[in-house]
MOPAC internal coordinates of N, CA, C and O (Angstrom, degrees):
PM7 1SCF
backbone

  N    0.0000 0     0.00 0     0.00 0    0    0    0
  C    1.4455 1     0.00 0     0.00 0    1    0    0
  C    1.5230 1   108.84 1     0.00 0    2    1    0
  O    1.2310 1   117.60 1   -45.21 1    3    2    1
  N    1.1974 1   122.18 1   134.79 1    3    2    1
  C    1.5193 1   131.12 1   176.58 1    5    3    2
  C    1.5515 1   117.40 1   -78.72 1    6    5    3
  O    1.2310 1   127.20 1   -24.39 1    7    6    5
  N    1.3382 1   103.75 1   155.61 1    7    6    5
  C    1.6939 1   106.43 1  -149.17 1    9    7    6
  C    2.0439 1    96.47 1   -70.17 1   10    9    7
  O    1.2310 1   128.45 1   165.85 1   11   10    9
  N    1.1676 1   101.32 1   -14.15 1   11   10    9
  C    1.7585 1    91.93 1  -164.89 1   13   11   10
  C    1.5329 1   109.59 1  -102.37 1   14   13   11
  O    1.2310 1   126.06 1  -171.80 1   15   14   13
  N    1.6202 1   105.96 1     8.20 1   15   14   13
  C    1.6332 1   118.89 1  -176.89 1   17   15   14
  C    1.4186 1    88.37 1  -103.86 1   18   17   15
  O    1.2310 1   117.24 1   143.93 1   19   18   17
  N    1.2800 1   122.86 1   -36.07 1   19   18   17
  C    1.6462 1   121.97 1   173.06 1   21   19   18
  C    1.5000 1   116.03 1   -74.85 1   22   21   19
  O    1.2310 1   125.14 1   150.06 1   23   22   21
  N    1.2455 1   107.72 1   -29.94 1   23   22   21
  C    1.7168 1    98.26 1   158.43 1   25   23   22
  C    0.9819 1   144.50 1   -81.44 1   26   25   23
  O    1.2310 1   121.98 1   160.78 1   27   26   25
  N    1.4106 1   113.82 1   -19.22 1   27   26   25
  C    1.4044 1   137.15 1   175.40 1   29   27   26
  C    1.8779 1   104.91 1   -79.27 1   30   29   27
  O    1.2310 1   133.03 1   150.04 1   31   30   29
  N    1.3293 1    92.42 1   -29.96 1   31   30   29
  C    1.9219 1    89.18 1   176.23 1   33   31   30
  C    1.5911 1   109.91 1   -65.14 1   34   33   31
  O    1.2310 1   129.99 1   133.79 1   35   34   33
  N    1.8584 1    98.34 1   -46.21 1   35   34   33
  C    1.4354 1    96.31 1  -177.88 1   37   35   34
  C    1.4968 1   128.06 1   -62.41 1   38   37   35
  O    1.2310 1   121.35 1   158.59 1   39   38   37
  N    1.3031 1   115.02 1   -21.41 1   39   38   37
  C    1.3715 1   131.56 1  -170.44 1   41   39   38
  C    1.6456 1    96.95 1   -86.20 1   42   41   39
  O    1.2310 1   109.77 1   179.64 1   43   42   41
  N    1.0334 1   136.80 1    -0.36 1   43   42   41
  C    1.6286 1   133.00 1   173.72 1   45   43   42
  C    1.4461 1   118.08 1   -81.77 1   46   45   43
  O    1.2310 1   121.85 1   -66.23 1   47   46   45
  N    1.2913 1   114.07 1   113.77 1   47   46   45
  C    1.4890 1   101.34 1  -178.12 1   49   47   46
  C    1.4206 1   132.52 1   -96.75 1   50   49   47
  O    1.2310 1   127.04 1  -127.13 1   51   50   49
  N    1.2365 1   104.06 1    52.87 1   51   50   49
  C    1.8061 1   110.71 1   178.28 1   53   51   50
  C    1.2394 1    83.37 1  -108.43 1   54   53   51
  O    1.2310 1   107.43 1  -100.29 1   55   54   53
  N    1.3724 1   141.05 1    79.71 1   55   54   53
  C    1.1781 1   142.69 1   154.29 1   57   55   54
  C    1.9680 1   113.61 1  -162.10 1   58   57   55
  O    1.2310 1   115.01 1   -40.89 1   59   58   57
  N    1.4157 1   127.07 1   139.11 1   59   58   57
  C    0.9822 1   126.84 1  -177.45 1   61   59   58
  C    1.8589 1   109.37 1   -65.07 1   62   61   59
  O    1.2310 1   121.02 1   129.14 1   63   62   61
  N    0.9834 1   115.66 1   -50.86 1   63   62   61
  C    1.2123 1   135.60 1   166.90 1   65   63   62
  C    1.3848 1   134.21 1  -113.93 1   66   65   63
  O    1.2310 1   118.47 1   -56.57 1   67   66   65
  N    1.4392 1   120.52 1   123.43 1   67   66   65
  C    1.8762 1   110.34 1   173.48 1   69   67   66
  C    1.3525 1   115.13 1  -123.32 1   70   69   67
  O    1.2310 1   104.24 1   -29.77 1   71   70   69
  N    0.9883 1   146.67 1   150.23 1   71   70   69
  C    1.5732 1   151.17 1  -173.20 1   73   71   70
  C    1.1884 1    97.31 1  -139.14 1   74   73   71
  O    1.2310 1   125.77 1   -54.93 1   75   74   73
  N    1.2691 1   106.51 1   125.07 1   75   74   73
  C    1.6341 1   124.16 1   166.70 1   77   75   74
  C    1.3479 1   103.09 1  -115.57 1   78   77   75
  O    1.2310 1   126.42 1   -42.36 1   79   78   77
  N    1.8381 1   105.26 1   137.64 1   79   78   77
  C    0.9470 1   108.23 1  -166.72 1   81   79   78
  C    1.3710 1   105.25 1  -127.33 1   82   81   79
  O    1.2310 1   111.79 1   -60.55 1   83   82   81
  N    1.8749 1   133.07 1   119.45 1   83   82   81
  C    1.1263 1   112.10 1  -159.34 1   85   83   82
  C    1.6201 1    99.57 1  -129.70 1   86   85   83
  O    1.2310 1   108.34 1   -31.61 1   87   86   85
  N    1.2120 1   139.40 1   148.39 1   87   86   85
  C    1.2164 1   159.62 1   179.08 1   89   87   86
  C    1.9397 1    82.99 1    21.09 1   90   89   87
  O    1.2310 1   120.67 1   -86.94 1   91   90   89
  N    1.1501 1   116.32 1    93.06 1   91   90   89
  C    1.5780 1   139.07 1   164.74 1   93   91   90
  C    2.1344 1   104.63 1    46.26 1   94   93   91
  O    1.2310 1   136.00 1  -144.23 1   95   94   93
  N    1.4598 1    86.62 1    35.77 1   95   94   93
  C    1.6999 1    86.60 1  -179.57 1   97   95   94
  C    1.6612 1   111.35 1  -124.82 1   98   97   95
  O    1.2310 1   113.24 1   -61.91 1   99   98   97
  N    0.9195 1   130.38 1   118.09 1   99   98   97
  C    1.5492 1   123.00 1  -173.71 1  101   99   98
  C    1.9076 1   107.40 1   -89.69 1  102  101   99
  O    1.2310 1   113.08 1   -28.90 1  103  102  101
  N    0.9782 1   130.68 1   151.10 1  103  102  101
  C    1.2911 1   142.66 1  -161.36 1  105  103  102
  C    1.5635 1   114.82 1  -148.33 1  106  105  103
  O    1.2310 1   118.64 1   -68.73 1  107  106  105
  N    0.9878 1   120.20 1   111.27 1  107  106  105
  C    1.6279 1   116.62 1   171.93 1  109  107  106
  C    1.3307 1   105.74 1   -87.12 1  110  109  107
  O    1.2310 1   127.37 1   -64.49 1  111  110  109
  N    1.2882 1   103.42 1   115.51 1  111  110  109
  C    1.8735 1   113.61 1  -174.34 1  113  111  110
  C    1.7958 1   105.69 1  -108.63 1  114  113  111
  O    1.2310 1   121.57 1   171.84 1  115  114  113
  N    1.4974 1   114.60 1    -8.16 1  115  114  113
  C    1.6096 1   126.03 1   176.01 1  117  115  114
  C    1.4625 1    88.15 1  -170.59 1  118  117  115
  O    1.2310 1   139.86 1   -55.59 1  119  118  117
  N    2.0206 1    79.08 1   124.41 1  119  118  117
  C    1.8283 1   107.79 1   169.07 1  121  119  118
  C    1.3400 1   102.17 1    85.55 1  122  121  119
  O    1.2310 1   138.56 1   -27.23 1  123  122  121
  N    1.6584 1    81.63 1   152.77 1  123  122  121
  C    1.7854 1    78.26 1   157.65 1  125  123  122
  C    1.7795 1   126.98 1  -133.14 1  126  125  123
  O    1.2310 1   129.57 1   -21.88 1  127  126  125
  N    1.3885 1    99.16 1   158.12 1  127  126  125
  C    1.5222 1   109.14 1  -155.47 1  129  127  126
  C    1.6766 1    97.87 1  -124.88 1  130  129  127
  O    1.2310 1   126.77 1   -20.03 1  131  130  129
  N    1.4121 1   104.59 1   159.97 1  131  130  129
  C    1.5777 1   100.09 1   150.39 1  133  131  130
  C    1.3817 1   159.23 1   -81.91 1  134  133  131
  O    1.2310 1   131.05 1   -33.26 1  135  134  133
  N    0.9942 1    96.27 1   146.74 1  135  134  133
  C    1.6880 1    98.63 1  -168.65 1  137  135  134
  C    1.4801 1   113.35 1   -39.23 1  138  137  135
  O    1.2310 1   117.47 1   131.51 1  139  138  137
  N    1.0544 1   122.42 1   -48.49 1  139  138  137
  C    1.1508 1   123.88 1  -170.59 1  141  139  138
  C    1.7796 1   109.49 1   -90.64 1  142  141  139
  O    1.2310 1   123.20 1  -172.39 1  143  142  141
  N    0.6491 1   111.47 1     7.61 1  143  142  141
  C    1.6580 1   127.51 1   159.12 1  145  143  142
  C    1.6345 1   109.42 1   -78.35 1  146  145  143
  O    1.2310 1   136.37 1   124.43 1  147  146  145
  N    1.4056 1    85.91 1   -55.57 1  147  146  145
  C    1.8104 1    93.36 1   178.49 1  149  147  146
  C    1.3568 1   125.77 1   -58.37 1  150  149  147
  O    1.2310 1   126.76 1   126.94 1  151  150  149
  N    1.5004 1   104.61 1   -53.06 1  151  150  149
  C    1.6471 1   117.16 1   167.48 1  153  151  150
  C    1.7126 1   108.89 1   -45.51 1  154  153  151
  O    1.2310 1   120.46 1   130.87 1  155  154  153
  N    1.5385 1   116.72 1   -49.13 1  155  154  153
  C    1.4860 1   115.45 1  -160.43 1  157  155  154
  C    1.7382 1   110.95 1   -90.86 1  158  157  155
  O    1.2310 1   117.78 1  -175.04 1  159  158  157
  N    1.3655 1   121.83 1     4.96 1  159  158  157
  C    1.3645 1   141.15 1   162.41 1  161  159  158
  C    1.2918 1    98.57 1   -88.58 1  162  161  159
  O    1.2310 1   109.99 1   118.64 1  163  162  161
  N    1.6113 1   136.39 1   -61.36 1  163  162  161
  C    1.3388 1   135.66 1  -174.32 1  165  163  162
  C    1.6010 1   104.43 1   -49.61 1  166  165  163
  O    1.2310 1   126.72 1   136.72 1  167  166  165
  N    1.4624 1   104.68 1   -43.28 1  167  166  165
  C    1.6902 1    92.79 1  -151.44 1  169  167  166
  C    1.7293 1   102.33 1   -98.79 1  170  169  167
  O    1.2310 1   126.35 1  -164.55 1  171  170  169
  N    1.5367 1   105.40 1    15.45 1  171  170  169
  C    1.7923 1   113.02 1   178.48 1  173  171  170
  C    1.7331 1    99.34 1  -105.89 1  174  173  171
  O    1.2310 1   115.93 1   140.16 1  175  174  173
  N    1.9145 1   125.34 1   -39.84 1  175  174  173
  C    1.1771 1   115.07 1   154.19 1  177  175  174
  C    1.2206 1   122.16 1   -72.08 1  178  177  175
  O    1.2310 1   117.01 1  -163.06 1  179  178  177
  N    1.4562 1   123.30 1    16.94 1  179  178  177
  C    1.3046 1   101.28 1   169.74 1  181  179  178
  C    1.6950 1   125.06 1  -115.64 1  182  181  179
  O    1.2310 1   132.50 1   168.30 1  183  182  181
  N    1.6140 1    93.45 1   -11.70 1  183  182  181
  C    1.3828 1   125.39 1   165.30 1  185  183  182
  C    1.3571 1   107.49 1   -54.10 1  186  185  183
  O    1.2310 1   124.25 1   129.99 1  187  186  185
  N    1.5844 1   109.45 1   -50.01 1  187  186  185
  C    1.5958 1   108.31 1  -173.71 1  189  187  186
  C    1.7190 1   116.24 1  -106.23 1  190  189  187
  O    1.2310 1   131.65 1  -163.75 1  191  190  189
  N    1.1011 1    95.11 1    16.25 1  191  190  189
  C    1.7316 1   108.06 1   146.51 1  193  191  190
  C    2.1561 1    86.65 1    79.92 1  194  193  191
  O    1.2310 1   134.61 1  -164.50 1  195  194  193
  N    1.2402 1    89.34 1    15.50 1  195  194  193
  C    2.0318 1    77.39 1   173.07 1  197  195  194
  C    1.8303 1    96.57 1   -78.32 1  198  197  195
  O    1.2310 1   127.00 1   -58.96 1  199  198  197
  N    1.3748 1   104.15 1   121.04 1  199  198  197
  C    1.5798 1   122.70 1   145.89 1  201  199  198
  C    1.3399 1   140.60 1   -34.55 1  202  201  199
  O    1.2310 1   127.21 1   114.14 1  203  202  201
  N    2.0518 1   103.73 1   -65.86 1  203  202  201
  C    0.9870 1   127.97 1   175.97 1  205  203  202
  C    1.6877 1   126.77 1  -145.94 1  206  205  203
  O    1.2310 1   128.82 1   -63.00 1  207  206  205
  N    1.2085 1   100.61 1   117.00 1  207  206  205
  C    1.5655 1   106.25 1  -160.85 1  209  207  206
  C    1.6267 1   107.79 1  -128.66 1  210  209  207
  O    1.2310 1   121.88 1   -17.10 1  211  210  209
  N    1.3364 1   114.00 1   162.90 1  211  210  209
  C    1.8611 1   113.79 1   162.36 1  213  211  210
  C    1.0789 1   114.62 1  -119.88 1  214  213  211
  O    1.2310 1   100.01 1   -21.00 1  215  214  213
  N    1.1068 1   153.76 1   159.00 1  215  214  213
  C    1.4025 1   141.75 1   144.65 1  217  215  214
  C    1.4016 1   105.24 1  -124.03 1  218  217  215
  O    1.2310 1   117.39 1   -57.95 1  219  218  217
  N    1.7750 1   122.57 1   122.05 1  219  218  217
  C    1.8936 1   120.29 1   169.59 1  221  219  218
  C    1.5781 1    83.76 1  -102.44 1  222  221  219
  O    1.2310 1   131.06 1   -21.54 1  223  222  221
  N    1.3504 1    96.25 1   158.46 1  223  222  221
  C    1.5029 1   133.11 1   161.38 1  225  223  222
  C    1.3361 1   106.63 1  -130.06 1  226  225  223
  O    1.2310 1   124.59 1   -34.10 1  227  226  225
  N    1.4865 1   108.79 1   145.90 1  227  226  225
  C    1.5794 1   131.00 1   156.05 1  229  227  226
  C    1.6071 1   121.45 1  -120.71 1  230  229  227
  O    1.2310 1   119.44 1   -70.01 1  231  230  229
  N    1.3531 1   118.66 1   109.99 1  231  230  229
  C    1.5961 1   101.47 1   169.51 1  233  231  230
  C    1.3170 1   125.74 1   -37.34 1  234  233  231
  O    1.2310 1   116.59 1   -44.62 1  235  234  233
  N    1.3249 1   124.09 1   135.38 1  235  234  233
  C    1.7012 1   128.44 1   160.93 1  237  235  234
  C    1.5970 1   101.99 1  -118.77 1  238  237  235
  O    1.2310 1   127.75 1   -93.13 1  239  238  237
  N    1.4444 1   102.69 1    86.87 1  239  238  237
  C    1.4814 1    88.91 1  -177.88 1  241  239  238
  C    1.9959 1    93.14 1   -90.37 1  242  241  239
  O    1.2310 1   137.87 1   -25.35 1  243  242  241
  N    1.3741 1    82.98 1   154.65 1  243  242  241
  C    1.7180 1   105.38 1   170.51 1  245  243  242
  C    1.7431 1   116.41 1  -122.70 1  246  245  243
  O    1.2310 1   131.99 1   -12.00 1  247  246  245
  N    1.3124 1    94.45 1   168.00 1  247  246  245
  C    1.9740 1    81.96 1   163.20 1  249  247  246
  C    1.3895 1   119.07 1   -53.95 1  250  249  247
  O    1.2310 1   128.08 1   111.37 1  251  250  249
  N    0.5320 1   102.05 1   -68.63 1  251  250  249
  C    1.9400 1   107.62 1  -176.86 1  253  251  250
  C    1.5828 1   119.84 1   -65.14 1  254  253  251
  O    1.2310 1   123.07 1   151.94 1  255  254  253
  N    0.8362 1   111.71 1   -28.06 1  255  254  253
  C    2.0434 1   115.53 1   167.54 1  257  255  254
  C    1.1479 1   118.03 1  -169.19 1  258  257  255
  O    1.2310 1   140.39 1    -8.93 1  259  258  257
  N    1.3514 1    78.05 1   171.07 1  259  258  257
  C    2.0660 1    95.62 1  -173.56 1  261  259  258
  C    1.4171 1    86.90 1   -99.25 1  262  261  259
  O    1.2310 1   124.70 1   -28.11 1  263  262  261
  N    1.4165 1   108.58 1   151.89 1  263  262  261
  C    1.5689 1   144.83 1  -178.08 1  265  263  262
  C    1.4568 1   102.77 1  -150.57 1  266  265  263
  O    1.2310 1   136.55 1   -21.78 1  267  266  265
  N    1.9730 1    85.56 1   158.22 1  267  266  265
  C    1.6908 1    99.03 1   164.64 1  269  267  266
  C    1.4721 1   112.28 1  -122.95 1  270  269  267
  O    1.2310 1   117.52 1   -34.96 1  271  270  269
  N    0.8460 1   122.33 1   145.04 1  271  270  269
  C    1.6957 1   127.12 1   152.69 1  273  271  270
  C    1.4909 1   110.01 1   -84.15 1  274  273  271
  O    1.2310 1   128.08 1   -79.58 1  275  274  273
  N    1.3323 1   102.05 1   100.42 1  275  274  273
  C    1.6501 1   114.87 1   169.99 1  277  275  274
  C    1.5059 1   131.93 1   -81.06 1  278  277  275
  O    1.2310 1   122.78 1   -66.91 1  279  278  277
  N    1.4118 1   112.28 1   113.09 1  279  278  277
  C    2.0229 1    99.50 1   177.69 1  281  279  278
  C    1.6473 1    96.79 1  -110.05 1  282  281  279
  O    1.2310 1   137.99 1   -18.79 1  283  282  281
  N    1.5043 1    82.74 1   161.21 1  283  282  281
  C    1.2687 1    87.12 1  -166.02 1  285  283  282
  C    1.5030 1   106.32 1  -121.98 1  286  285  283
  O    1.2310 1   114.77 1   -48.12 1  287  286  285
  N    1.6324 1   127.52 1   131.88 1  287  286  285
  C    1.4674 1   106.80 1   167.99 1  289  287  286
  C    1.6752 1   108.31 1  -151.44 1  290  289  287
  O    1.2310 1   132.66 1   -57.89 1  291  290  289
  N    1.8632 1    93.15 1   122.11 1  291  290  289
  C    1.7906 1   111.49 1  -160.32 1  293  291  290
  C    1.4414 1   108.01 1   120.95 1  294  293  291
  O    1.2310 1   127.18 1   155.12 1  295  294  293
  N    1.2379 1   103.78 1   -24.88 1  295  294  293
  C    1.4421 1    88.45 1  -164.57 1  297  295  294
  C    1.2475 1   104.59 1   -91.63 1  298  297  295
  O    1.2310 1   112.26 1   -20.47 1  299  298  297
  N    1.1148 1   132.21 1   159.53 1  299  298  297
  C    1.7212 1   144.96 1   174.79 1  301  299  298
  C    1.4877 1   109.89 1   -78.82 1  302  301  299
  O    1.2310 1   120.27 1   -38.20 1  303  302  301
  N    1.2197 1   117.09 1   141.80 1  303  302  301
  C    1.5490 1   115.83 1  -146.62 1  305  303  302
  C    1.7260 1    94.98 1   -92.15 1  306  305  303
  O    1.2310 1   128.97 1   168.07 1  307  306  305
  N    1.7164 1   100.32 1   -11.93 1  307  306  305
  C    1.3698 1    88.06 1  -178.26 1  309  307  306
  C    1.8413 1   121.28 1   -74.27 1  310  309  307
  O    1.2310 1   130.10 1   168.46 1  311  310  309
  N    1.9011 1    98.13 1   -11.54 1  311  310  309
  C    0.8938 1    85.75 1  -169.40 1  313  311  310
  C    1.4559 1   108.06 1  -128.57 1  314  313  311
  O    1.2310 1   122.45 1  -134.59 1  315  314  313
  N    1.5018 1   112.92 1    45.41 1  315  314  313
  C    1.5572 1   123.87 1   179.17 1  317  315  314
  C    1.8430 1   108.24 1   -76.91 1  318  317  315
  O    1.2310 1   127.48 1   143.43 1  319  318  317
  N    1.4160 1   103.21 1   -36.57 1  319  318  317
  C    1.3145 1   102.94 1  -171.29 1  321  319  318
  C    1.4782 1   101.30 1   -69.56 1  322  321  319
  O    1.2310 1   111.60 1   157.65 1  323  322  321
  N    1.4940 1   133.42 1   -22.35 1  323  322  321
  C    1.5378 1   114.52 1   173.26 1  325  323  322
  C    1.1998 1   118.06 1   -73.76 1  326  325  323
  O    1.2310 1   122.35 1   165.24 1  327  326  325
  N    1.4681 1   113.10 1   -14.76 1  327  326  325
  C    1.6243 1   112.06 1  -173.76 1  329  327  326
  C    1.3549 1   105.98 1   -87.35 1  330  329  327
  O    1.2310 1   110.65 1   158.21 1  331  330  329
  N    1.3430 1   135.18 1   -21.79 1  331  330  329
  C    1.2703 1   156.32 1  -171.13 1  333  331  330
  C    1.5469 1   113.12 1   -85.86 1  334  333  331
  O    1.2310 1   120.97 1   153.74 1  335  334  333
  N    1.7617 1   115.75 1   -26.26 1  335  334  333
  C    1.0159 1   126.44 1   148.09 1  337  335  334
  C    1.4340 1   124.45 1   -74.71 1  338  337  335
  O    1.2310 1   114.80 1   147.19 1  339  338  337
  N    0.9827 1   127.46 1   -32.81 1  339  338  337
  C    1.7404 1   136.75 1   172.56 1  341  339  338
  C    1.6363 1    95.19 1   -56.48 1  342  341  339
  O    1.2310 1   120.58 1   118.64 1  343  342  341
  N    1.2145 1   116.50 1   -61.36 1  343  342  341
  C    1.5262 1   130.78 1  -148.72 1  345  343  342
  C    1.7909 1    81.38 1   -67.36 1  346  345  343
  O    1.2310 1   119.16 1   114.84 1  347  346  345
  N    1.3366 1   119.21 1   -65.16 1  347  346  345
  C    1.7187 1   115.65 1  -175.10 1  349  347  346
  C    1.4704 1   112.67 1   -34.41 1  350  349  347
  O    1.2310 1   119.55 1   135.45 1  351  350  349
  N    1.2622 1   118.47 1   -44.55 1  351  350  349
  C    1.4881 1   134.20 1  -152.49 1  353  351  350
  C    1.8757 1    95.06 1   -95.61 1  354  353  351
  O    1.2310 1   115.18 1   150.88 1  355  354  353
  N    1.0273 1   126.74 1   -29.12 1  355  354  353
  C    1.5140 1   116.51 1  -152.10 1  357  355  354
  C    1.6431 1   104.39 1  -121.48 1  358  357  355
  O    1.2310 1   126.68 1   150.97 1  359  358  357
  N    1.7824 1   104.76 1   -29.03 1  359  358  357
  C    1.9191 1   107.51 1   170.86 1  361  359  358
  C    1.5114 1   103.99 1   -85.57 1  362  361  359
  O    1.2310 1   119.99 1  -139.74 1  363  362  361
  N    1.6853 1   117.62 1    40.26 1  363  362  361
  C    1.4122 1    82.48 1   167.35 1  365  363  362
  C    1.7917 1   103.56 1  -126.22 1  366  365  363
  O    1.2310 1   120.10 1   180.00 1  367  366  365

Protein backbone atom coordinates (compact mmCIF):
# COMPACT_ATOMS: atom_id res chain seq x y z
CA UNK A 1 0.00 0.00 0.00
CA UNK A 2 1.37 3.52 -0.84
CA UNK A 3 2.24 6.00 1.80
CA UNK A 4 -0.68 8.63 0.73
CA UNK A 5 -3.50 5.72 0.56
CA UNK A 6 -2.27 5.14 4.22
CA UNK A 7 -2.72 8.66 5.01
CA UNK A 8 -5.69 9.36 3.52
CA UNK A 9 -7.18 6.17 5.49
CA UNK A 10 -5.88 7.76 8.62
CA UNK A 11 -7.31 11.12 7.97
CA UNK A 12 -11.05 9.55 7.65
CA UNK A 13 -13.16 10.13 10.42
CA UNK A 14 -15.61 7.27 10.78
CA UNK A 15 -13.39 6.02 13.30
CA UNK A 16 -13.02 6.74 17.18
CA UNK A 17 -9.38 6.63 16.92
CA UNK A 18 -6.61 6.54 13.95
CA UNK A 19 -2.84 6.14 14.24
CA UNK A 20 -0.73 6.69 11.46
CA UNK A 21 2.19 5.13 11.44
CA UNK A 22 5.09 6.49 9.37
CA UNK A 23 8.69 5.21 8.76
CA UNK A 24 8.75 3.51 12.62
CA UNK A 25 6.76 6.64 14.18
CA UNK A 26 3.19 6.24 15.48
CA UNK A 27 0.93 9.46 15.39
CA UNK A 28 -2.54 9.94 16.74
CA UNK A 29 -4.28 11.71 13.84
CA UNK A 30 -8.13 10.92 15.68
CA UNK A 31 -8.65 10.66 19.55
CA UNK A 32 -6.65 10.52 22.05
CA UNK A 33 -4.35 7.73 23.23
CA UNK A 34 -1.22 7.24 25.19
CA UNK A 35 1.95 8.20 24.86
CA UNK A 36 3.38 5.29 25.59
CA UNK A 37 1.11 3.30 23.40
CA UNK A 38 2.45 5.45 20.69
CA UNK A 39 6.14 4.98 21.44
CA UNK A 40 5.49 0.96 21.76
CA UNK A 41 3.47 0.77 18.23
CA UNK A 42 6.37 3.00 16.72
CA UNK A 43 9.10 0.92 18.06
CA UNK A 44 7.11 -2.75 17.13
CA UNK A 45 6.59 -1.16 13.29
CA UNK A 46 9.78 -0.30 13.32
CA UNK A 47 11.31 -3.53 14.51
CA UNK A 48 9.54 -5.12 11.59
CA UNK A 49 10.70 -2.67 9.10
CA UNK A 50 6.75 -1.50 8.30
CA UNK A 51 7.17 2.16 6.73
CA UNK A 52 3.63 2.90 6.42
CA UNK A 53 0.74 1.65 8.32
CA UNK A 54 -2.96 2.78 9.91
CA UNK A 55 -4.47 1.46 12.69
CA UNK A 56 -8.69 2.68 13.51
CA UNK A 57 -10.15 1.66 16.71
CA UNK A 58 -13.76 1.74 17.91
CA UNK A 59 -14.80 1.34 21.58
CA UNK A 60 -16.91 -1.88 22.39
CA UNK A 61 -17.56 -1.13 25.76
CA UNK A 62 -19.43 -4.05 27.67
CA UNK A 63 -20.36 -4.53 31.36
CA UNK A 64 -17.29 -5.82 32.42
CA UNK A 65 -14.59 -3.96 30.09
CA UNK A 66 -13.55 -1.66 27.76
CA UNK A 67 -12.26 -3.10 24.41
CA UNK A 68 -11.25 -2.05 20.95
CA UNK A 69 -12.15 -3.23 17.60
CA UNK A 70 -8.93 -2.92 15.68
CA UNK A 71 -8.53 -2.49 11.62
CA UNK A 72 -5.70 -2.76 10.29
CA UNK A 73 -4.12 -1.18 7.05
CA UNK A 74 -0.15 -2.04 6.00
CA UNK A 75 0.27 -4.19 8.34
CA UNK A 76 0.92 -7.92 7.56
CA UNK A 77 -1.75 -10.03 8.89
CA UNK A 78 0.83 -12.20 10.29
CA UNK A 79 1.67 -9.67 12.45
CA UNK A 80 -1.60 -7.76 13.53
CA UNK A 81 -2.08 -9.94 16.52
CA UNK A 82 1.31 -8.47 18.06
CA UNK A 83 0.17 -5.05 17.54
CA UNK A 84 -3.17 -5.90 19.07
CA UNK A 85 -1.21 -7.20 21.93
CA UNK A 86 0.82 -3.92 22.44
CA UNK A 87 -2.50 -1.94 22.10
CA UNK A 88 -4.11 -4.53 25.11
CA UNK A 89 -1.05 -3.99 27.27
CA UNK A 90 -0.22 -0.17 26.67
CA UNK A 91 -4.23 1.54 26.15
CA UNK A 92 -4.94 0.73 29.48
Amino acid sequence: MGRSWIRLMANMPFRQISILIIDGRAIAKTGKVRATLLVALGQLANKHHIEAACIHAVATNSARSSTFQLTFFGIPEELQQRFRNVWSVESR
